[in-house]
VOZATOR-630376 format. One record per residue (C-alpha): x, y, z; residue in three letters. Coordinates in steps of 0.02 Angstrom, whole numbers, padded with zeros to 5 digits, always signed. Layout:
BEGIN
XYZALA...
This chain:
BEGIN
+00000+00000+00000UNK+00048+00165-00049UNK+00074+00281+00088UNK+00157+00461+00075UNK+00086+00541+00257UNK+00214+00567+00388UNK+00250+00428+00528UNK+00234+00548+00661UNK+00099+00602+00776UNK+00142+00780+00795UNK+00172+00805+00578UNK-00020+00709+00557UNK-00113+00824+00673UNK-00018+00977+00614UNK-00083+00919+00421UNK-00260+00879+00489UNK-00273+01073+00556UNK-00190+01127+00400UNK-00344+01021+00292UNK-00488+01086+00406UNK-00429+01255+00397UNK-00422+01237+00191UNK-00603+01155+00220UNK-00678+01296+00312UNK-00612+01423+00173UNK-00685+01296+00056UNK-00851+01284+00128UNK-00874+01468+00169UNK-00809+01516-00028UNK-00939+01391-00088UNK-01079+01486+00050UNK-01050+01633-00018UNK-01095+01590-00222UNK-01194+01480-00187UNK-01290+01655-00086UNK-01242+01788-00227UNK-01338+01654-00346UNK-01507+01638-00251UNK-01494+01823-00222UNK-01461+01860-00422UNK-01605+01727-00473UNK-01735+01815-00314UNK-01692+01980-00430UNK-01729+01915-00590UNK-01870+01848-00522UNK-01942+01988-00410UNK-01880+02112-00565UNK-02029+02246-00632UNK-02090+02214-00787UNK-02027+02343-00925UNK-02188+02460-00953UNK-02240+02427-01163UNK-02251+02631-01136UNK-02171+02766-01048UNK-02232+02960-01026UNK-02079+03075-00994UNK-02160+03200-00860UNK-02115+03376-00843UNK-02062+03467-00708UNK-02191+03570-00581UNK-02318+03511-00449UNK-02421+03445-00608UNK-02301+03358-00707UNK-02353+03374-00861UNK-02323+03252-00992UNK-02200+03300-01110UNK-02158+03159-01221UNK-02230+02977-01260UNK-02103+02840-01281UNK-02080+02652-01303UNK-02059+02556-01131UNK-01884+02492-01188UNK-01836+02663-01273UNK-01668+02725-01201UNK-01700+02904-01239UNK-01811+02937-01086UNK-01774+03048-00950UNK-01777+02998-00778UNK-01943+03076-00766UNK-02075+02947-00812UNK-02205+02842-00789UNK-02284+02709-00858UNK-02447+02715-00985UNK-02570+02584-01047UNK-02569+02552-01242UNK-02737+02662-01239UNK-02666+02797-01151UNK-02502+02806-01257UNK-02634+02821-01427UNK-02739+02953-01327UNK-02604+03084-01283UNK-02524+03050-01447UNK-02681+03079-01525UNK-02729+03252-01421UNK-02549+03298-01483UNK-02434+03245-01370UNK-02260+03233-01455UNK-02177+03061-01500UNK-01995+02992-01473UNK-01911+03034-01621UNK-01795+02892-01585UNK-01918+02741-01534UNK-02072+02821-01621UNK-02203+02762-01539UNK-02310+02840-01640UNK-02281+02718-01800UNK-02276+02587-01662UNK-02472+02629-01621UNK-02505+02639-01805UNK-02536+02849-01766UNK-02495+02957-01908UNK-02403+03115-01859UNK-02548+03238-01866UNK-02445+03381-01814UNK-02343+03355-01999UNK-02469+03255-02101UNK-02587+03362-02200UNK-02758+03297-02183UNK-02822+03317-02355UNK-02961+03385-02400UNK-03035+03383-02241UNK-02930+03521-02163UNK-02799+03567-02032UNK-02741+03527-01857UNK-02757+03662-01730UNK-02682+03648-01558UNK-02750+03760-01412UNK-02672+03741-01243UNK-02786+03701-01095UNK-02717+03858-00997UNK-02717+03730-00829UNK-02538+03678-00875UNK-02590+03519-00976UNK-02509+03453-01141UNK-02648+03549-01246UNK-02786+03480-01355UNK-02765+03454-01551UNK-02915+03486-01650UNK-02946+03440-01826UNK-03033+03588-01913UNK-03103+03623-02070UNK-03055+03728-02220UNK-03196+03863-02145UNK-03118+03831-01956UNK-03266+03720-01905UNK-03199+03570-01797UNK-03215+03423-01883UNK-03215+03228-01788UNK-03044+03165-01798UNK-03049+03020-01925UNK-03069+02829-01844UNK-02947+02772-01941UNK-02812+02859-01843UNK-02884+02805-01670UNK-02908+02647-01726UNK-02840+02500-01616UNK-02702+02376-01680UNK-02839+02234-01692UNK-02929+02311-01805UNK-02789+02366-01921UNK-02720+02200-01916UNK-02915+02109-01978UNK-02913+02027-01813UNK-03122+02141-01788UNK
């Protein structure tokens, strides 16, 4: 039998202390990832969901929204809050700018009313609400009547894509 350990007494217990020391470190390095994982997989976990859309806030005791982004849009400021799908369509719709770089606007299947020229049927005004809102955009008509703003460009994605 093969045997390299010292004959000794005094050598053997000095090399048992010197193993259980190197077991301790062992066992408390193996703690300690085995802790940073379940703490890493509890945050993926416990994580918020990324909003689908954001509204970048102004500043002022009323906040007012400024811009509408995508939820995973990294041009957003760091004041923002989350918006339902309807609620994105609706400011953008009363006027509310888009994200030039996520364009949230195309996203919601919105076309730019501020730019586009609505035909025939007229022009888009925008009046401010004087109480520190975003304003109101109003379609109007070539003799300044206010005209209903067409339901094709409210219209939700089901219906666009023939799901209705």
């Amino acid at each position: 039998m093969f045997d390299d350990l010292p004959p000794d007494l005094e050598r053997l217990r000095t090399l048992r202390v010197w193993h259980a020391l190197w077991l301790n470190r062992i066992d408390r390095k193996i703690a300690l990832l085995e802790r940073r994982k379940a703490e890493e997989e509890h945050g993926r976990r416990t994580r918020p969901q990324t909003p689908e859309w954001v509204v970048e806030v102004g500043i002022g005791a009323s906040k007012p929204p400024v811009q509408v982004h995508a939820g995973t849009c990294h041009m957003i400021g760091s004041r923002r809050r989350p918006v339902s799908r309807d609620e994105a369509r609706r400011l953008l719709a009363d006027g509310l700018r888009a994200c030039t770089h996520c364009q949230p606007d195309t996203q919601l299947h919105i076309i730019d009313l501020e730019v586009a020229q609505i035909g025939a049927m007229g022009h888009l005004e925008r009046r401010s609400t004087g109480s520190g809102e975003h304003g109101v955009a109003t379609l109007r008509d070539h003799t300044g009547r206010p005209v209903p703003l067409p339901v094709s460009l409210l219209q939700p994605d089901w219906v666009s894509q023939g799901l209705a």
